[in-house]
FIVEX-38030 format. One record per residue: residue in three letters; x, y, z of N, C-alpha, C in turn. Coordinates in pm, whole numbers, plus 50000, padded with zeros to 5 digits. Layout:
BEGIN
ALAXYZXYZXYZ...
***
This chain:
BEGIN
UNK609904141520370608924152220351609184159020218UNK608384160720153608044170420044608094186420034UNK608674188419952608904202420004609274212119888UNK608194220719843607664228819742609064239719744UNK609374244919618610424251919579609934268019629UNK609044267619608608284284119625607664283819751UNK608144294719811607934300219887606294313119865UNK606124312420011604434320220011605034333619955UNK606014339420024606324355819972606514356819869UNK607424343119764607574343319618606764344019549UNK605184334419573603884337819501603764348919506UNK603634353719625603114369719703603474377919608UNK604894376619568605674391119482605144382219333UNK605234368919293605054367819135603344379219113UNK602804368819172601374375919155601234386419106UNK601644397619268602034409819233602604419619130UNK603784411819119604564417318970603654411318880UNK603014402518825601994399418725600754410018688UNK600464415918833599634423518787599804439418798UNK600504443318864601234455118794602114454418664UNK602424442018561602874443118472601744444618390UNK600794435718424599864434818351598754454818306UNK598344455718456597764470118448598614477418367UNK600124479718396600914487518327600974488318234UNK600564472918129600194475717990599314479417969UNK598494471718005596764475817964596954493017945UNK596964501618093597534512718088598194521417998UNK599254516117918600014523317817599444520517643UNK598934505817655598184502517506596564516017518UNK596414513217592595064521717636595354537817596UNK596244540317637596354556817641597194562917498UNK598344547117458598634546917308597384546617199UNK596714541217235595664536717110594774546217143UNK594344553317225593234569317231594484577517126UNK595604577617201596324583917098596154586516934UNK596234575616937596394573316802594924573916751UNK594034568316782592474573416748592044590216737UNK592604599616842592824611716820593134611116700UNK594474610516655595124613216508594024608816432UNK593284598716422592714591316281591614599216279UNK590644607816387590124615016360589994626616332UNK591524629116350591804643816315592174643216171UNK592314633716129592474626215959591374626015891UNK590234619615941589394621715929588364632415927UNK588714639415987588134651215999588784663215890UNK590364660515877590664668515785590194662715639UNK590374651015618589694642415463588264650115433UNK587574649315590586184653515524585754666315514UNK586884673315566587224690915507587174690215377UNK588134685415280588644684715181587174689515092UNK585924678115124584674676115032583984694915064UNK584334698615140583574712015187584434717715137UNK586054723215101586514734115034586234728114914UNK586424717014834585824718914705584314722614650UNK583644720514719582444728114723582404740314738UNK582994744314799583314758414854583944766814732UNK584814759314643585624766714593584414769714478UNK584454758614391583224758014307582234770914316UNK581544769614411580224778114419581164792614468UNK582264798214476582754808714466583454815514320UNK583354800814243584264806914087582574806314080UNK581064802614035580484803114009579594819414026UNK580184819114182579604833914219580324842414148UNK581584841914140582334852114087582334855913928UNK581874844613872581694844613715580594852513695UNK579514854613784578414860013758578854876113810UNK579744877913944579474885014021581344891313980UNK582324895113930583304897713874584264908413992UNK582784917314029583414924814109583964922614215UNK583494910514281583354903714452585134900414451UNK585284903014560586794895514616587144877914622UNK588114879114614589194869614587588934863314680UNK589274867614846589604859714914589054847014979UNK587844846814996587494832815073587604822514932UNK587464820214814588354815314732589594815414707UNK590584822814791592154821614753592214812714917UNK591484815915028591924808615137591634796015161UNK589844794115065589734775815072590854768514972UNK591294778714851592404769714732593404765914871UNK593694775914967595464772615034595504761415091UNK594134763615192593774754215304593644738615234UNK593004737215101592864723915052594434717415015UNK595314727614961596774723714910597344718615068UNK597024729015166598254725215248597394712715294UNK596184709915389595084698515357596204683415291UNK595644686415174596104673115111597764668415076UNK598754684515053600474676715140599794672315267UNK599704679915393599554672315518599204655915532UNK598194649215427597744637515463598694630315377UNK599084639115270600214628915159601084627615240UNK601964639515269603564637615362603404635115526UNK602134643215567602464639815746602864653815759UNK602644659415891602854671115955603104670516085UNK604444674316053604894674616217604024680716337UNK603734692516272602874705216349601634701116403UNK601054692216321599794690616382599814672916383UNK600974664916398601184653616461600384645416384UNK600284648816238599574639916150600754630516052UNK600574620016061601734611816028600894609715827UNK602024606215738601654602115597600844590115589UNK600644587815476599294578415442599624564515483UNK598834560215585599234548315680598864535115576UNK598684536815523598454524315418598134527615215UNK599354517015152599704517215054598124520614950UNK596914516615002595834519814931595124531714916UNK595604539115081595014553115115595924561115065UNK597834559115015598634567914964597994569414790UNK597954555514738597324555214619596304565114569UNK595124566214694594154574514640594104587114713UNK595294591914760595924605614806596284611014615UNK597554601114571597354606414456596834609014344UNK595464600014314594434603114247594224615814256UNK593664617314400593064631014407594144644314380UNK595264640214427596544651714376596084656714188UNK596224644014139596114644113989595034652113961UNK593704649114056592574657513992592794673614025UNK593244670914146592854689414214594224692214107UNK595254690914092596304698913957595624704513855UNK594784692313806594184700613668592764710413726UNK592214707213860591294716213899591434727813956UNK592994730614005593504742214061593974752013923UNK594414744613826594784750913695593394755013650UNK592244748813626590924758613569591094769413688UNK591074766713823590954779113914592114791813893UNK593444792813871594254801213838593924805613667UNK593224802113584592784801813431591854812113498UNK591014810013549589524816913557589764829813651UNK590734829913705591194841313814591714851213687UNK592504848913631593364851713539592044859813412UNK591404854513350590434860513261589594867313330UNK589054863113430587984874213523588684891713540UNK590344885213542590474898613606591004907113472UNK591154901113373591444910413251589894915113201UNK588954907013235587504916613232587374917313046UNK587704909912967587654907012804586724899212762UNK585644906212729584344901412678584974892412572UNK586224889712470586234880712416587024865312405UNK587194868912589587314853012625586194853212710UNK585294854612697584014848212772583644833512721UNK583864832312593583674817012555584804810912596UNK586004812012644586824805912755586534806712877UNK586384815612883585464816013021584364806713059UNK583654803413016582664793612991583044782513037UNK583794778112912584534763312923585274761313038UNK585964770613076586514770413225585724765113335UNK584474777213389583774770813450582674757613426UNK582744752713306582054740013319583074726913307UNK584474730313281585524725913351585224721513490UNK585144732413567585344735413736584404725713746UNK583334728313690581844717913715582404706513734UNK582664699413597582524686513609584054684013682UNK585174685013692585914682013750585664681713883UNK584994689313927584694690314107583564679214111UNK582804673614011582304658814070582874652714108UNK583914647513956584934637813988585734640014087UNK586314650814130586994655514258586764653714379UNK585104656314380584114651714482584354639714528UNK583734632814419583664615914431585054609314488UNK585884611514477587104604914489587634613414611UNK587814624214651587404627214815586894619214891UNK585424615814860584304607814969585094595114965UNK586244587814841586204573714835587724575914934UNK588004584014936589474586715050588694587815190UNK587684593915247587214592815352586814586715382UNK586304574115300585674563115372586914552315365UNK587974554315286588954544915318589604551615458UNK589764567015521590494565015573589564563215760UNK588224562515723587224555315797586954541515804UNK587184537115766587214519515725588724517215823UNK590034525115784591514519515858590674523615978UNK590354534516038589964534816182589374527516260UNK588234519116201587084511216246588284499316237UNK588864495916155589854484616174590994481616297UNK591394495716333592024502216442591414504216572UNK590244504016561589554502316683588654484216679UNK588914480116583588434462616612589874459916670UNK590444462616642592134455516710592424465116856UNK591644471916882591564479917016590854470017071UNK589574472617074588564455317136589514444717149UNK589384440817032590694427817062591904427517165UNK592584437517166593704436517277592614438417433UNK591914449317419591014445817552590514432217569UNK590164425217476589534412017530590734405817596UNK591424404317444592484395917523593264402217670UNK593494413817706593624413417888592814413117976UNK591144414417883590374408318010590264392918036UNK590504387617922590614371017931592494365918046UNK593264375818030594584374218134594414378518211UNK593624385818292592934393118440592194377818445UNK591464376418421590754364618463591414351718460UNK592534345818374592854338618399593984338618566UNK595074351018546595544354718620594714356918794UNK592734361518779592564361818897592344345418920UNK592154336418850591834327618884593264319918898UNK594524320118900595464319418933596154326119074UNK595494331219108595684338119209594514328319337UNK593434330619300592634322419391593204306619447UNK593644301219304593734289619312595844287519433UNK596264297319413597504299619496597014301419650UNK596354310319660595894315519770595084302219877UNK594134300119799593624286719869594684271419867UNK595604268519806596544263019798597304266819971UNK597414281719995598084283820060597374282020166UNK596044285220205595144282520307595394270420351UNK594734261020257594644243720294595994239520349UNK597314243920299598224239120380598804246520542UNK598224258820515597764263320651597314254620753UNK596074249420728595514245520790595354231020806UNK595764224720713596824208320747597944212520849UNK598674222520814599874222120956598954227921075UNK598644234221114597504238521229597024225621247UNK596194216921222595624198221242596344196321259UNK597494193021161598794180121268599564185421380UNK599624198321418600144210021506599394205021648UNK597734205221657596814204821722596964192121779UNK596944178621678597204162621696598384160021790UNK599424166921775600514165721869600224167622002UNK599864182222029599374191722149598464180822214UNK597254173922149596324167222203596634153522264UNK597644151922239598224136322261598374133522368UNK597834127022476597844122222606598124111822650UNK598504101222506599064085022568600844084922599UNK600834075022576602964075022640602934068422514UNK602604066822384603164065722284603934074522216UNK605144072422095606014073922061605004088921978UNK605494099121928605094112021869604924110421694UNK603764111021657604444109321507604984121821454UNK605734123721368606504134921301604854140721183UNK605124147021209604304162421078604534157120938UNK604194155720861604594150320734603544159520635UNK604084170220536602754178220504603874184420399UNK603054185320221603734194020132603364202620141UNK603944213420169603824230220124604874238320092UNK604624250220154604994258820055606704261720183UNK607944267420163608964264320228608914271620367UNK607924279920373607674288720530606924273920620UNK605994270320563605714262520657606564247820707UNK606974243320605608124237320568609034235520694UNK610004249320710610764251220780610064252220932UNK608604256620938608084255521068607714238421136UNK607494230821005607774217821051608524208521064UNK609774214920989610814207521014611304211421184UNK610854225021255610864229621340610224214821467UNK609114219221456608164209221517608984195621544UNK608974191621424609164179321444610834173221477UNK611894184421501613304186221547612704183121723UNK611984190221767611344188521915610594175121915UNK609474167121840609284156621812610434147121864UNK611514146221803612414137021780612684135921907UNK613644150921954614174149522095613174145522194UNK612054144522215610764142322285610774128122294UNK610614117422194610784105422123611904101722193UNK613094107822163614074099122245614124100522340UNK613624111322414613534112922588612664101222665UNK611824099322601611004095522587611354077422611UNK612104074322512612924063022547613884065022611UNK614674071822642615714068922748614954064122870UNK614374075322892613444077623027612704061723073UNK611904056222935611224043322963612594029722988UNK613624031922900614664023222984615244024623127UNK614964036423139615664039423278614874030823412UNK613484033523379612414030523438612764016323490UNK612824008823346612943992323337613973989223413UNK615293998323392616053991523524615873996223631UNK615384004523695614984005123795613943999123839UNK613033993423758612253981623839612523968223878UNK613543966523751614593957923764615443951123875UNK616373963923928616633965924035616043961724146UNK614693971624124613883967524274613563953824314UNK613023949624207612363937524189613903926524284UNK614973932324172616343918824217616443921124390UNK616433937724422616703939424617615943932924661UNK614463932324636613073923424699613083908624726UNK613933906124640614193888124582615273887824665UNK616543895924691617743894724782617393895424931UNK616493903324943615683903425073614983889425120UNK614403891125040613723875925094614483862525140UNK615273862524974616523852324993617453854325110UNK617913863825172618563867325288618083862425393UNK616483861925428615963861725507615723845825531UNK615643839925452615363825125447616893817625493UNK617593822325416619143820525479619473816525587UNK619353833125639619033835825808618423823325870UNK617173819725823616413809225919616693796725909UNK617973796225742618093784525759619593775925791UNK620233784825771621373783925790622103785925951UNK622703772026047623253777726144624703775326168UNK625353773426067627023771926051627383788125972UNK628363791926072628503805326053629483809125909UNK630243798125888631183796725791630063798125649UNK628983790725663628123792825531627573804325547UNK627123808525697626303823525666627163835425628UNK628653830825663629343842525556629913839125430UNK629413826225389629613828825246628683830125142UNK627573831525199626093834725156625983853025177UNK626363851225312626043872125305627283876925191UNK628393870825198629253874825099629033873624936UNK628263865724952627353864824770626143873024779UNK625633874124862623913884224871624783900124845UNK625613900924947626333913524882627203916924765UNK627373906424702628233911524560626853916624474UNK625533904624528624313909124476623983925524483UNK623913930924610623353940224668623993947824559UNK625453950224571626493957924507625963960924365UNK625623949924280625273949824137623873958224137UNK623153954024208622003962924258622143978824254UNK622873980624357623193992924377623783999824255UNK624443994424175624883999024078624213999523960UNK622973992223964622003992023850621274005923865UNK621144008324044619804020524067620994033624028UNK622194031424032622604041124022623034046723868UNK623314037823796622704038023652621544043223612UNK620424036823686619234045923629618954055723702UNK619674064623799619554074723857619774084223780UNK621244080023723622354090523652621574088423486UNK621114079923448619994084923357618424093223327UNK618384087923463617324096523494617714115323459UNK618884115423536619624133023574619774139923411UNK620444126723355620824131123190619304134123130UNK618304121523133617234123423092616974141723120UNK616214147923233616344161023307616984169123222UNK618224169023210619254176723132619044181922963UNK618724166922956618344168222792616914175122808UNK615724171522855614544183122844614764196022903UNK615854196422988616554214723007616984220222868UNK617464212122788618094215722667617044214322524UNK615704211522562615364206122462614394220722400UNK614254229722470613834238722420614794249722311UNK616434247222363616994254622263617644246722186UNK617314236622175618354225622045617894221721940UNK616594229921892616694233121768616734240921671UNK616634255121778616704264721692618234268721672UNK619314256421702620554257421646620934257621536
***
């Protein structure tokens, strides 16, 4: 007999552990990668701040050039917010769990823009600086300052928008490799359920081959010999047919003892029937007494052998008995 290394409970638990390993990732890539999508839009979202305080700043040195008297501040708070802004995306911030420029192209054009806002924060501290000395004869510095601010805040502009769409482009890249790992565990769920089906019905069909040859036994009503179970599966059933067919065997040989026993005892009968007769003819024919006792003295060594044949198959018969008294617990030894 054939006889499979794995056991039904061993599938039972691989399976199992397969797919709680499996969920458990899916699970942790899943809740890592929202993670991390959070961050890229909070990157994003701060990058595309950046284009609104320089605008911001701009049209406040503009107001203020006209307007001298007006306050400082929502121009001193968009200058802070853009500085601390652009360290944050250069270095990373612990505080707000924003990590440095995730790729050598997006650090690159972190420092472009460093380079521009330096010389654009310098017209802004220049123009703070003459506004507030209020000297009609740096107004022609004054000037140049703000058309400084001008054109530098294009270029400033421009190269902002080309950092936000790079650091929109890594995201969309970050979420194609999100898809991707989803495909690929919906393609291992499916292979895995179909690994599972194909175990499961594996396990059925040999179910139900041992149940048929189980049934074939039970049904058997001739005095032929028992055939043994012969069936690959899995080691539970295995051991239930090696079961079976331990009772098989002893059955089989009872089975023959029992049919020899039989034979000499018909044996027997048959030889007393034949001694009988022969006795009897004897009797009628024999009238010298000297031969009729040396004839009853041979019919009885007969008888004797006789007797000793039935008693042979008696005392096999008893053993036979004995052994089906025993045959219910001699194999679960």
């Amino acid at each position: 007999m054939s006889i499979k290394e794995n056991t039904i409970s061993t599938k039972i638990r691989f399976i199992g552990i397969l797919f709680i390993v499996l969920m458990t990732s899916i699970i942790a890539t899943t809740i890592y990668l929202n993670e991390k999508n959070k961050k890229d839009a909070l990157l994003i979202n701060i990058a595309g701040k950046q284009r609104m305080l320089t605008q911001n700043i701009s049209k406040n040195i503009f107001y203020l050039y006209h307007n001298n008297n007006d306050s400082y501040s929502e121009l001193d708070s968009s200058t802070i917010e853009f500085i601390y802004n652009l360290n944050s995306l250069k270095d990373g911030n612990t505080l707000t769990g924003i990590s440095k420029a995730p790729t050598d192209e997006i650090a690159k054009q972190l420092s472009k823009v460093e380079v521009l806002w330096n010389n654009f924060h310098k017209n802004i501290n220049d123009f703070k600086e003459l506004v507030q000395k209020n000297d009609t004869n740096n107004d022609a510095i004054l000037k140049n300052i703000v058309n400084s601010v001008y054109s530098t805040n294009t270029i400033l502009l421009s190269e902002v928008e080309s950092l936000v769409s790079m650091y929109t482009i890594h995201t969309e890249r970050k979420s194609d490799y999100l898809r991707y790992i989803q495909y690929i565990f919906a393609i291992i769920i499916i292979l895995l359920m179909v690994y599972s089906f194909s175990q499961l019905k594996s396990m059925e069909e040999n179910a139900k081959r041992f149940f048929e040859e189980s049934k074939r036994i039970m049904e058997n009503d001739n005095n032929e010999l028992l055939v043994p179970i012969k069936i690959e599966a899995e080691k539970e059933i295995v051991d239930a047919t090696d079961t079976i067919n331990c009772f098989i065997d002893k059955i089989n040989s009872a089975m023959t003892y029992s049919a020899n026993a039989i034979e000499q005892s018909k044996n027997a009968s048959i030889k007393l029937e034949e001694i009988t007769d022969e006795f009897d003819k004897i009797i009628d024919e024999l009238t010298n007494s000297a031969d009729i006792s040396k004839q009853l003295n041979k019919s009885e060594d007969i008888v004797i052998q006789s007797q000793e044949n039935l008693m042979n198959s008696t005392k096999k018969l008893q053993e036979l008995k004995n052994e089906l008294d025993k045959l219910l617990n001699w194999c679960g030894k």
